[in-house]
C-alpha positions as CSV (number, residue, x, y, z in Angstrom):
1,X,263.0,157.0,246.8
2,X,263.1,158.4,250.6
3,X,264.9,155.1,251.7
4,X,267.7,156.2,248.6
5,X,267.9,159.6,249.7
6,X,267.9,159.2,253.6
7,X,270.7,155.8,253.4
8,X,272.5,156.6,249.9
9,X,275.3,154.2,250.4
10,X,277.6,156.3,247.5
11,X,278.0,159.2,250.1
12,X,278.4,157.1,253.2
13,X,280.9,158.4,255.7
14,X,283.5,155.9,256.3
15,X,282.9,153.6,258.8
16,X,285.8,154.9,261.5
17,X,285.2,158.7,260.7
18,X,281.4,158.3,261.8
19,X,282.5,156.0,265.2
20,X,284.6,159.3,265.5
21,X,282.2,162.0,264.5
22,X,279.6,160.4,267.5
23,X,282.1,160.1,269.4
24,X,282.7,163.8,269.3
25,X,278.6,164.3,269.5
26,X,277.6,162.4,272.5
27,X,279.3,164.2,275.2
28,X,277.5,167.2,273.9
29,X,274.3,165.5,275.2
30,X,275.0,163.5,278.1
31,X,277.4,163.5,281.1
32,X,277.3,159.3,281.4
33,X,280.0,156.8,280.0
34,X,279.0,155.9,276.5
35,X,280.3,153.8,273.7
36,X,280.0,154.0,270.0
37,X,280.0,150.5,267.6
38,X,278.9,149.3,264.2
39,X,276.7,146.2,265.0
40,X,273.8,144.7,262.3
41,X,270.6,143.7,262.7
42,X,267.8,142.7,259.8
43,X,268.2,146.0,258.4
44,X,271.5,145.8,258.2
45,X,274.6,147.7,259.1
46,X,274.0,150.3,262.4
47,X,276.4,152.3,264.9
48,X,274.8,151.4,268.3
49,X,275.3,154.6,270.7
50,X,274.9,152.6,274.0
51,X,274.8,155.5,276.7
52,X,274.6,154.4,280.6
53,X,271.5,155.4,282.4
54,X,271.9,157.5,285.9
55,X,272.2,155.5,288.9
56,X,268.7,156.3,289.5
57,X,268.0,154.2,286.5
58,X,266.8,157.3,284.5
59,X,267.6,157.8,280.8
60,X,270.9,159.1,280.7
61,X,270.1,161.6,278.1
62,X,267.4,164.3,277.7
63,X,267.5,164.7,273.5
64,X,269.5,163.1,271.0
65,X,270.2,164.4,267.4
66,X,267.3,162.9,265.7
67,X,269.5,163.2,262.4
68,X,273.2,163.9,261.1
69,X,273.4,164.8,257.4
70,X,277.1,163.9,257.6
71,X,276.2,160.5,258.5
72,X,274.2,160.3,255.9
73,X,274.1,156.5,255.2
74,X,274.4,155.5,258.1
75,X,271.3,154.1,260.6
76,X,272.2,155.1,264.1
77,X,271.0,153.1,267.2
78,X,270.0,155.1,270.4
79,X,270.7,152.5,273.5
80,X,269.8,152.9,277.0
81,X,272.0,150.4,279.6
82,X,272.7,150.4,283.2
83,X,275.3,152.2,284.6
84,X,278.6,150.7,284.5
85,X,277.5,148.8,281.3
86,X,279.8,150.0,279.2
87,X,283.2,149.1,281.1
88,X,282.8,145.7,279.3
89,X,284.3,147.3,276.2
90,X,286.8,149.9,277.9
91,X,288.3,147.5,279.6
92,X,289.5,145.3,277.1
């Protein structure tokens, strides 16, 4: 019953328009680069936030939004990386 009503897959926000709703979000919580993308693990489909930590190696974020009902279907992945990390997909 919770896993249906927390990951209802007949309300899930299309795949692009969630990438683009983070994408929005995140700046909201962190100065660092960032990137948002769908990856999969065992429990199957996620959107991976990868945000860079400080060049101090701390977290680059203080809080994240533990939960977005508009992404409701959708399992979001919090990532810490070092800095510069995240050039490997902006640069393409």
């Amino acid at each position: 019953m919770a896993y249906e009503l927390n990951w209802n897959p007949k309300d899930k926000m299309p795949e692009q328009e969630a990438i683009a709703f983070l994408t929005e979000q995140v700046p909201e919580i962190t100065e660092n680069a960032f990137h948002v993308k769908k990856e999969a693990d065992d429990g199957g489909t996620t959107l991976s936030v990868y945000i860079e930590m400080n060049d101090d190696l701390t977290r680059g974020y203080e809080t994240h939004p533990a939960h977005f009902e508009e992404l409701r279907g959708w399992r979001v992945v919090w990532v810490n990386c070092p800095p510069r990390y995240t050039n490997r997909w902006r640069n393409k």
